[in-house]
N, C-alpha and C positions, 0 to 999 in steps of 0.2 A: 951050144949058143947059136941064135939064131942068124943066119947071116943075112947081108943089104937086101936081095931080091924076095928072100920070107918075110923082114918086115914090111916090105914097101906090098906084097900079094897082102897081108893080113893089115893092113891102114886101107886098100882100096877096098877089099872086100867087105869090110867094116862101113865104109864111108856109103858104099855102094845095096848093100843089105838094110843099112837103116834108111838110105831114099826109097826103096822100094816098098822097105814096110809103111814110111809114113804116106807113100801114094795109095798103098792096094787098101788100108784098113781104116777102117769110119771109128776115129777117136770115141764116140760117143758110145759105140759097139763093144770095143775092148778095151781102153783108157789110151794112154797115150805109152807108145812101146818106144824105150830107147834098146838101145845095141851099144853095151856097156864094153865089150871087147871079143875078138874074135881070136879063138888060136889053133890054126892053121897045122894040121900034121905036113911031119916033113918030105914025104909023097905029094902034098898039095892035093892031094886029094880026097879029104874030109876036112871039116873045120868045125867045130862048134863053138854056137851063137852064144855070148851070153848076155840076158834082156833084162831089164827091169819095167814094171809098168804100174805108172800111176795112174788110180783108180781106185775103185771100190773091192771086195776080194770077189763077185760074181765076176767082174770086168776082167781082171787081173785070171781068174782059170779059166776066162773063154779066148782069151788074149793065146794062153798057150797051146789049148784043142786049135784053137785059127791060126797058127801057125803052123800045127803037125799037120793038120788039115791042107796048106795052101804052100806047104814046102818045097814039092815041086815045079810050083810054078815061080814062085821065090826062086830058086835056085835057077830056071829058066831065062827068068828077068837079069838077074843076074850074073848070066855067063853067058850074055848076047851086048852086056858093059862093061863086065873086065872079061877081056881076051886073055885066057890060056890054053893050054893044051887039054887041060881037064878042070870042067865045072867040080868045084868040091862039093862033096854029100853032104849038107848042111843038118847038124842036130841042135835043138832050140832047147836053152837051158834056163832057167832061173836063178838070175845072180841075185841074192841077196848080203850080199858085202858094203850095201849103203846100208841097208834097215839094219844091219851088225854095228857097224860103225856109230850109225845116230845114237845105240844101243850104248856103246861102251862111251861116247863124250857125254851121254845121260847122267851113267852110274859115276862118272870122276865127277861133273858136278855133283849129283847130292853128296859123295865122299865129302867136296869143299865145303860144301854146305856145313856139314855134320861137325866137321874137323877142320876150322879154318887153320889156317899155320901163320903164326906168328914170324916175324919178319926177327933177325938176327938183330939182337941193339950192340951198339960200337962194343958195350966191354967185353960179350962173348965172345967176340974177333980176336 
């Protein structure tokens, strides 16, 4: 379980990781990258990213070469604003856990759709 000082390191670095990316990289270039959550080993010293990025799918796999590509200075930027003893090694992941999600409140509607469910009347009670 992680303790006060791991999550308050993995909230700034989060906080801190997504201002850098939406300074360093031109929307139009890659889409628009959020930083969906960061988790932090308990060394603090590697974390990986996880991003999502809306866009087109060219946008969305230059999105992630520009960030292998520009990690070290991301990670530069980044451990000259949160102060610790060690810059973590930052690895850049693709969270798709919203396009799942959108995925599965999809499939329950057409289920309703298909199979509406009749509402209980007083005598079955």
């Amino acid at each position: 379980m992680p303790n006060l000082r791991h999550e308050r390191v993995r909230e700034m670095l989060k906080r801190e990781i997504g201002e850098t990316i939406r300074r360093e990289f031109n929307v139009n270039a890659v889409g628009l990258i959020t930083v969906n959550d960061v988790d932090v080993g308990g060394d603090l010293k590697s974390a990986v990213v996880f991003i999502s990025v809306l866009g087109n799918p060219d946008q969305q796999k230059r999105a992630l070469v520009e960030l292998e590509n520009h990690r070290v200075r991301i990670q530069g930027l980044v451990g000259r604003a949160v102060v610790l003893k060690f810059t973590p090694t930052l690895k850049f992941i693709v969270d798709d856990s919203i396009v799942r999600g959108n995925r599965v409140l999809q499939i329950m509607e057409e289920l309703e759709k298909t199979n509406p469910s009749t509402p209980p009347s007083p005598s079955n009670l």
